[in-house]
N, C-alpha and C positions, 0 to 999 in steps of 0.2 A: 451418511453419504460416503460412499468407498475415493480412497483414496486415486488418483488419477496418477499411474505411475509412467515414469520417464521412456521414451520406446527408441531414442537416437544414443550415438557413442558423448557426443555432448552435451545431452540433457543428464546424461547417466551419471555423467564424470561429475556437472554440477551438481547433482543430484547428490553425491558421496562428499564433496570439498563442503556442501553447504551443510550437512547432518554433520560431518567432525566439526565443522567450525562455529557449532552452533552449538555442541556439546555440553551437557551438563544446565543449559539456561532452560527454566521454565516458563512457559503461556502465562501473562499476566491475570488473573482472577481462574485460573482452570488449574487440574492435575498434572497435565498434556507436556509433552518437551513442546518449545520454543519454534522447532523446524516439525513437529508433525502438526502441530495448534496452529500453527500461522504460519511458515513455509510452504509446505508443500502444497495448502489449501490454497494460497496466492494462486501456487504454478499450477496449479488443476482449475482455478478460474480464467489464468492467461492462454490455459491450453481451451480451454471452449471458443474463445474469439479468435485465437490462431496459433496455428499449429508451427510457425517456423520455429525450428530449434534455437534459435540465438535469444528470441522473445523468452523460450523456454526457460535457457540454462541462466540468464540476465533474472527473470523472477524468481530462481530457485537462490541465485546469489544477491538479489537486491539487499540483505540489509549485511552483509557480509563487511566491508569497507568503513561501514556507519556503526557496528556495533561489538566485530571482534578485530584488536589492537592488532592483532598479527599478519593480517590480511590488509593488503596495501591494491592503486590500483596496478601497481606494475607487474605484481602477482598474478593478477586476474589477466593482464594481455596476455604473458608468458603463459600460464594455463590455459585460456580461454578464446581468445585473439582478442584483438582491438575492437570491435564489434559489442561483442557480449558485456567487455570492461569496462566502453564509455555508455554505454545503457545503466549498467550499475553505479558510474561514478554520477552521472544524471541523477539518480535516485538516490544519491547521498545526501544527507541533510549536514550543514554547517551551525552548530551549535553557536557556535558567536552572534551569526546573521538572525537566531533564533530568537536568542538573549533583545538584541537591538529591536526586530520588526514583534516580535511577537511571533507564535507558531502558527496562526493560521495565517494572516499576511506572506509570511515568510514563504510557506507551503502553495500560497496562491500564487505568489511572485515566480513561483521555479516552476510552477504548472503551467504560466502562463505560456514562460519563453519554451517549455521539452518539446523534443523534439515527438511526433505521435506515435512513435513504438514506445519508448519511455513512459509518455503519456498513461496508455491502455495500463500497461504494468501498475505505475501509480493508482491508476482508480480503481484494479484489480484488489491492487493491497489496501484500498481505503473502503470497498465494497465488504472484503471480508473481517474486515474488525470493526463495522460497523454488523454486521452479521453477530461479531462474537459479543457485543455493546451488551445483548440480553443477562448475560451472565456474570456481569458488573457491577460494581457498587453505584449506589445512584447520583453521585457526585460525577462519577467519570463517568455516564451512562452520557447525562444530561449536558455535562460539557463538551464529549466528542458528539452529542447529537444536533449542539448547536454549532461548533465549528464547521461540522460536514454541510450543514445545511447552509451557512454562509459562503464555503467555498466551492461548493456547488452551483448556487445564485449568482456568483460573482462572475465564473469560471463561464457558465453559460451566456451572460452578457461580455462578456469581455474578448471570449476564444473561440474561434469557428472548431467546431468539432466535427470529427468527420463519423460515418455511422455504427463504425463498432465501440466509439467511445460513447457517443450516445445513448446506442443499448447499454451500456455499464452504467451509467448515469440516470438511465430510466431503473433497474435493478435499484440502485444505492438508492435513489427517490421513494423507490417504492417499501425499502426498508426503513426508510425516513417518516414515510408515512403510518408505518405498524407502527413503528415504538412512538409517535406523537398520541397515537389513539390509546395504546396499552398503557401509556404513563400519564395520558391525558398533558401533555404537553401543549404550547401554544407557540405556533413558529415564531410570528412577531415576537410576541415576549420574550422568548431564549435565544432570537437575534438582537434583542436588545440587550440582554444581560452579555451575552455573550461581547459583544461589540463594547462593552464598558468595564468588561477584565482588565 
């Protein structure tokens, strides 16, 4: 699948802060850097459902705050504006709160209250690493494929979604459903194992 590349002056600029600052980290189970394996694929799935540049340059920086030390959010206002920074700080994960509720709770709780442009990004970034699941070890294959399928359940009784997250969510379902058939998985059961981590 060719790469979806940036067409605005602040998709570009995110485009170039997020590849330095992603620099040197490699794709979890792949050969791939960090920002072409799972960056830019994000912002080329956020770019399908919509096309505003701040939705844009906000997925191309999502894990930027969460994972490189040197990147702050007052960084990303000054760069970025205010807009694009608190979409990203949204999408930051708190590793304490993590610690305490557990990751999928914790990730269900922050999905709960984002605001819906955040939102879309988040299932974007949950769609394609569930995408990338295939090429996994089958320990994390089967435990991102239980968490995704609880916080998906959960997320759908709990949160009025409105229709472009929807479609993301029918997508990620229906990736839910290959890999249960290809690994012979059993929902109940690996929401149950899952739920007793």
């Amino acid at each position: 699948m060719p790469i979806t590349k940036p067409n605005t002056e602040l998709e570009n600029k995110a485009w170039e802060f997020a590849k330095n600052a992603h620099q040197g980290v490699k794709r979890k189970f792949q050969t791939a850097s960090y920002f072409d394996g799972h960056v830019a694929k994000v912002f080329g799935l956020v770019k399908q459902y919509d096309t505003r540049p701040e939705l844009g340059a906000a997925a191309l920086l999502h894990d930027t705050i969460e994972d490189v030390d040197s990147v702050t959010y007052e960084i990303l206002v000054n760069e970025f504006g205010k807009v694009v920074a608190d979409l990203v700080k949204e999408l930051t994960s708190n590793d304490e709160m993590i610690e305490v509720m557990g990751k999928a709770d914790y990730l269900l709780d922050k999905m709960y209250s984002m605001s819906d442009d955040a939102l879309i990004i988040k299932l974007c970034d949950r769609l394609q690493n569930i995408s990338d699941s295939y090429s996994a070890n089958e320990k994390f294959r089967s435990k991102y494929y239980s968490e995704t399928r609880y916080i998906l359940e959960e997320l759908a009784s709990n949160r009025q979604l409105n229709r472009v997250q929807k479609r993301i969510t029918e997508q990620i379902n229906g990736l839910l459903d290959n890999i249960k058939n290809r690994y012979h998985y059993e929902s109940l059961q690996h929401l149950k194992r899952f739920t007793d981590f």
